[in-house]
ZADOMI-363260 format. One line per field, with one value per residue (C-alpha): x, y, z; residue in one letter. Coordinates in steps of 0.2 Angstrom, whole numbers, padded with zeros to 4 digits, always signed. Each point is the difference from the previous one (the first is absolute). Example, Ala and Ser with C-alpha at 12.3 -4.5 7.8 and 13.67 -1.06 7.14 Angstrom:
! residues 2
xx = [+0062, +0006] .
yy = [-0022, +0017] .
zz = [+0039, -0003] .
residu = [a, s] .
END
This chain:
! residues 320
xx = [+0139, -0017, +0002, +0001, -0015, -0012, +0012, -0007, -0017, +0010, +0008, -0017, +0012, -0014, -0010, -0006, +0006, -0019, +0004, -0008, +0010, -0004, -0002, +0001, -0016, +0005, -0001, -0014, -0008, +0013, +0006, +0018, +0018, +0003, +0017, +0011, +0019, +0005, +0017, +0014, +0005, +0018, +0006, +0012, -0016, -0009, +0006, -0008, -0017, +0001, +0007, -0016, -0012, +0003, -0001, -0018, +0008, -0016, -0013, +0005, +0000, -0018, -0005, +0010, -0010, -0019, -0008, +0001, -0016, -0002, -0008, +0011, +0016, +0019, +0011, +0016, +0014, +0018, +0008, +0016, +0001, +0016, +0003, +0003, -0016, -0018, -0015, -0018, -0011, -0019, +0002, +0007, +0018, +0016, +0013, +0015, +0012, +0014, -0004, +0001, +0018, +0008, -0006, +0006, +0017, +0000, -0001, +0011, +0014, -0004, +0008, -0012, -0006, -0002, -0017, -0004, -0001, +0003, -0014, -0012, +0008, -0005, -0021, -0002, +0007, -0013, -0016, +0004, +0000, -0015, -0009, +0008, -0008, -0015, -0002, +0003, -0016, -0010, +0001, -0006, -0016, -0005, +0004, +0012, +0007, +0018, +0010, +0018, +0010, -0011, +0013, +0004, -0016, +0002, +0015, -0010, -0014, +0011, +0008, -0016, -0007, +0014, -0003, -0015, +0005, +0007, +0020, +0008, -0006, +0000, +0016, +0006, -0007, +0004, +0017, +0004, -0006, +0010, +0015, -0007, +0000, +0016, +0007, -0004, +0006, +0017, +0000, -0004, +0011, +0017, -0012, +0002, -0017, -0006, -0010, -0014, +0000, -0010, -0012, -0007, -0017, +0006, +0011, +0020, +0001, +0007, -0015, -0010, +0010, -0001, -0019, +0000, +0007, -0010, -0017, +0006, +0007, -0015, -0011, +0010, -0002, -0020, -0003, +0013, +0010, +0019, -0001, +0011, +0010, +0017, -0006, +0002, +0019, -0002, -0012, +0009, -0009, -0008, -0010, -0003, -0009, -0013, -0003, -0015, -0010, +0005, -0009, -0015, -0003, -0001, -0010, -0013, -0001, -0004, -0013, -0008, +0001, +0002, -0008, -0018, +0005, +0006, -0008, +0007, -0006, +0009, +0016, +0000, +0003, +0014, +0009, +0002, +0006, +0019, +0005, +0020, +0008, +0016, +0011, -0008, +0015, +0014, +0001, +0006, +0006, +0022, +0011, -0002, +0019, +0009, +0005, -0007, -0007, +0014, -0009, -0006, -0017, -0009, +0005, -0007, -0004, -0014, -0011, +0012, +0016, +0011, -0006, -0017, -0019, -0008, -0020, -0006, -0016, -0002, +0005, +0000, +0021, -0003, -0016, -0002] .
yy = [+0123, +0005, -0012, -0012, +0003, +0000, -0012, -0013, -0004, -0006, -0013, -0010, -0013, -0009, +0005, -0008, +0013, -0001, +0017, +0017, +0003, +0006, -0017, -0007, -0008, -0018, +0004, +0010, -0013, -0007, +0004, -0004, -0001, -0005, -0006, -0002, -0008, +0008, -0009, +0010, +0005, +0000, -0018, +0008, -0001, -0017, -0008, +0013, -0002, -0021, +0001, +0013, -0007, -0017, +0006, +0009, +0017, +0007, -0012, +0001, +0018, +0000, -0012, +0010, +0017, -0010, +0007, +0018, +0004, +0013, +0001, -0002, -0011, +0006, -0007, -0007, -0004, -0007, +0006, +0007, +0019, +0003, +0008, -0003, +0005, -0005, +0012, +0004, +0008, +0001, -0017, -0010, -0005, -0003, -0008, -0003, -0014, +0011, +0006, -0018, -0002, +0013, -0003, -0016, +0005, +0016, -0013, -0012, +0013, +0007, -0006, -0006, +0006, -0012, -0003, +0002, -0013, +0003, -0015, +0013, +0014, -0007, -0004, +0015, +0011, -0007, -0001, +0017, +0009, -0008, +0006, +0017, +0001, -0007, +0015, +0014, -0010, -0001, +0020, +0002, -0015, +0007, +0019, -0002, +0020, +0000, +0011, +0001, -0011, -0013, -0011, +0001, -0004, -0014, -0007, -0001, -0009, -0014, -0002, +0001, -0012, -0012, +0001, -0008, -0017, -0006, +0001, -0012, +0007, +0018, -0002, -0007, +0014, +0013, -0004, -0004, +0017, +0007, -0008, +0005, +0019, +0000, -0010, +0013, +0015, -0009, -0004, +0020, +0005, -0001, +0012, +0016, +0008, +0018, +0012, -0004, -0018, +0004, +0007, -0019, -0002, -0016, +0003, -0006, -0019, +0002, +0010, -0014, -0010, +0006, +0002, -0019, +0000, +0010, -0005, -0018, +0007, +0009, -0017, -0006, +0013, +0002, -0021, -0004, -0012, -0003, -0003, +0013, +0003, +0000, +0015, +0011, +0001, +0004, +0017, +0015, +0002, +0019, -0011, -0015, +0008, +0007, -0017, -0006, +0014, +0000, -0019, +0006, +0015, -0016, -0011, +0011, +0008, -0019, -0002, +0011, +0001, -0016, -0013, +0007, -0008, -0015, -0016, -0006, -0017, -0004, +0012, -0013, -0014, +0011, +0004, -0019, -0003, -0007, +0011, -0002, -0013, -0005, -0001, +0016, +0010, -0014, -0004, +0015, +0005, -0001, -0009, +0013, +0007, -0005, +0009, +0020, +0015, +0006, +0014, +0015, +0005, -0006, -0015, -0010, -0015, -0012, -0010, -0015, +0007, -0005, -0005, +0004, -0002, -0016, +0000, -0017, +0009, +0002, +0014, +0013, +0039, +0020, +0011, +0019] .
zz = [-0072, -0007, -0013, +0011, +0008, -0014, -0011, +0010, -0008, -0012, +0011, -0005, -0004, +0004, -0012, -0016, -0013, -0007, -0007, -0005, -0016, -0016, -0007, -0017, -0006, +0001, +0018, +0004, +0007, +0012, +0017, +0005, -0006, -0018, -0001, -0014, -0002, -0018, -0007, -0002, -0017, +0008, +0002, +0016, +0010, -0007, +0017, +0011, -0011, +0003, +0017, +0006, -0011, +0009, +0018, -0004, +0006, -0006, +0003, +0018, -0001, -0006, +0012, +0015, -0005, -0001, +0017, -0007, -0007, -0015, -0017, -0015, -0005, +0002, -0012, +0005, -0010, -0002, -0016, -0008, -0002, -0006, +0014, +0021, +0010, +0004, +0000, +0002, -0012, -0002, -0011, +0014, +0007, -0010, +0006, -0009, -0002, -0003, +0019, +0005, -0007, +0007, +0017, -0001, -0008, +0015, +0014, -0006, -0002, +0019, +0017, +0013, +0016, +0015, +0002, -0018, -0016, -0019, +0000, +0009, -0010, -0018, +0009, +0009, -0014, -0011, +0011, +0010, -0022, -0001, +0014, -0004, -0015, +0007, +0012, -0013, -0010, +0015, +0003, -0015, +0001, +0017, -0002, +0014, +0003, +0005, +0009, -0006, -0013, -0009, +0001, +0017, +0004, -0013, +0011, +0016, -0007, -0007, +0015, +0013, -0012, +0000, +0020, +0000, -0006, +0017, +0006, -0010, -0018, +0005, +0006, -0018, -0009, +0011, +0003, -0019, -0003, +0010, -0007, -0018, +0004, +0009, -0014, -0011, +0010, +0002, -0020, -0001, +0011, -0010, -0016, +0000, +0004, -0006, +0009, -0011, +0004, +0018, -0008, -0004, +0005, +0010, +0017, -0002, +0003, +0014, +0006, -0004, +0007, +0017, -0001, -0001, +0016, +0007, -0006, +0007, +0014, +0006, -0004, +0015, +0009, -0002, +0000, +0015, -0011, -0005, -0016, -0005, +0015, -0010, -0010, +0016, -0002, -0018, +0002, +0008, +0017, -0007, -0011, +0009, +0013, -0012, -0007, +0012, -0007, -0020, +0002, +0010, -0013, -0013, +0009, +0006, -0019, -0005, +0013, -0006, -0019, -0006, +0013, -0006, -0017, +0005, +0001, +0020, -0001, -0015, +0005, +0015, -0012, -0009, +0014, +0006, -0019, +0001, -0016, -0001, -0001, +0010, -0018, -0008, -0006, +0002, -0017, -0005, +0017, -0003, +0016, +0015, +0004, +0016, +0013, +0007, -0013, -0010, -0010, +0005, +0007, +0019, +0005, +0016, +0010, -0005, +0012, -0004, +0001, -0006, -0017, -0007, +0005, -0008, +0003, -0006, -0009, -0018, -0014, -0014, -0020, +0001, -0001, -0010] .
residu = [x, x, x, x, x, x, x, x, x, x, x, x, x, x, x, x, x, x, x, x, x, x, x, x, x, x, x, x, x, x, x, x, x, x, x, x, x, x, x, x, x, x, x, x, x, x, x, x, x, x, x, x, x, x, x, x, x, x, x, x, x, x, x, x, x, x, x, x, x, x, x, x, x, x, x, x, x, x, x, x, x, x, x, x, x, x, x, x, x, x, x, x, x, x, x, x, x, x, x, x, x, x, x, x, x, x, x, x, x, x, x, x, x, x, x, x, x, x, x, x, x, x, x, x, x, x, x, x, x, x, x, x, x, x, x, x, x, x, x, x, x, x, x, x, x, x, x, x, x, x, x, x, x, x, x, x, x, x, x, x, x, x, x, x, x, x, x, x, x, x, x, x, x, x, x, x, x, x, x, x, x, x, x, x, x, x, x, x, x, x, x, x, x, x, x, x, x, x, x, x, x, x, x, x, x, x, x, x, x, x, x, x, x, x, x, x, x, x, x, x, x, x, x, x, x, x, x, x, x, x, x, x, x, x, x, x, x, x, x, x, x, x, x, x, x, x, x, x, x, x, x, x, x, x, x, x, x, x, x, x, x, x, x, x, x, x, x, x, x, x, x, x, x, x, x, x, x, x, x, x, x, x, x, x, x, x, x, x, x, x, x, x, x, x, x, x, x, x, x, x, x, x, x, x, x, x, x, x, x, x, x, x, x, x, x, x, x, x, x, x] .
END
């Protein structure tokens, strides 16, 4: 849970990503994110390229990250890379539409929990990548040191960051990726895994997984709400209890490493932004099944049981 602690800073999902990278020189002279939709080369993904392009994904995740003040731009991008993943390098973020895809093909072919949406599943998938790979650049633009697995650290800054933005779109993105990761572990599940296939510098799914729970978990816990309260069932009681703290270790790291660089004013006006809307995800999101869980994996109440959690707040698949 080191990682968590310092992973934090980059929560700054406040911040403006005025960035301290190596830029190229059609930028040295500009501060912020530079975003960029490329059109795939592979017509399989030309709908995902219109249908982000069209929602501003990127312009509102530029506009979402303007409070954090740095030096130099971070380049974002939406491209095809032949292969399914998203990333961060000294040039920026890369996120692929090939990662878009299979999320959306994973979530279709996956049964429901109560309590959770594939609506939620498609938004919070995407928004929670990007703020993953958001955190791995801001450890490297702040010189953040981490203790433990990067991408742990990684994990718990998406998910603090996501916390900020009120119940309703927390709720969507925290619980869509949840359902992304255990998705995943359930697709995995039937493969036969090597030995070598732990050494991965990413946890399990499931791991990840659980410590979606529990960061959102222990944001109840610490903030006295109920936001979460049907995750209790879902997180075995050995963990649970350590949840309060996992989140403090997070919010006290922020606190102190990333509020310096932030602009609190305009973070104000960020926070009171409506950033999802109430039909992000449906029009890729497949009829929900009938009836309880079928397949494998934890299974649980939701706060609406029976049938699923419907916040009336707006919307936005899976970070490496």
């Amino acid at each position: 849970m080191n990682s968590y602690r310092f992973a934090l800073q980059t929560a700054c999902l406040l911040g403006a990503l005025i960035v301290a990278y190596p830029a190229p020189a059609q930028l040295q002279s500009v501060t912020g994110v530079q975003i960029e939709y490329k059109e795939p080369a592979n017509p399989a993904y030309r709908q995902i390229y219109e249908r982000l392009k069209k929602r501003q994904v990127l312009e509102q995740y530029r506009e979402f990250m303007s409070p954090l003040k740095l030096t130099r731009a971070l380049n974002v991008s939406l491209t095809g890379c032949g292969v399914v993943n998203a990333f961060h390098s000294p040039s920026g973020i890369t996120y692929c539409y090939e990662l878009v895809d299979h999320v959306q093909r994973q979530v279709a072919e996956t049964n429901v929990l109560p309590g959770f949406r594939r609506e939620d599943a498609i938004v919070g998938g995407f928004v929670s990548t990007l703020l993953h790979e958001t955190g791995h650049a801001l450890f490297y633009l702040l010189e953040i040191p981490v203790f433990g697995r990067e991408e742990d650290a990684a994990d718990a800054i998406a998910a603090y960051v996501a916390l900020q933005f009120g119940p309703r779109t927390a709720r969507r993105i925290l619980t869509g990726t949840a359902f992304v990761w255990r998705a995943s572990e359930l697709a995995n599940q039937n493969r036969n895994r090597s030995f070598e296939f732990y050494s991965d510098e990413h946890g399990t799914d499931a791991q990840r997984f659980y410590n979606t729970l529990c960061i959102a978990h222990g944001s109840d816990i610490v903030e006295k709400t109920d936001t979460f309260v049907d995750f209790v069932p879902l997180l075995p009681e050995n963990r649970r209890r350590k949840c309060g703290r996992e989140y403090l270790h997070i919010k006290n790291s922020f606190a102190r490493f990333v509020l310096p660089h932030v602009d609190q004013e305009r973070m104000k006006t960020v926070r009171a932004t409506e950033w999802l809307r109430s039909e992000d995800g449906s029009e890729v999101a497949p009829p929900r099944p009938l009836g309880p869980s079928s397949a494998p994996g934890p299974s649980g109440p939701g706060p609406n049981s029976p049938g699923t959690f419907s916040p009336t707040g707006p919307g936005l698949g899976k970070p490496k």
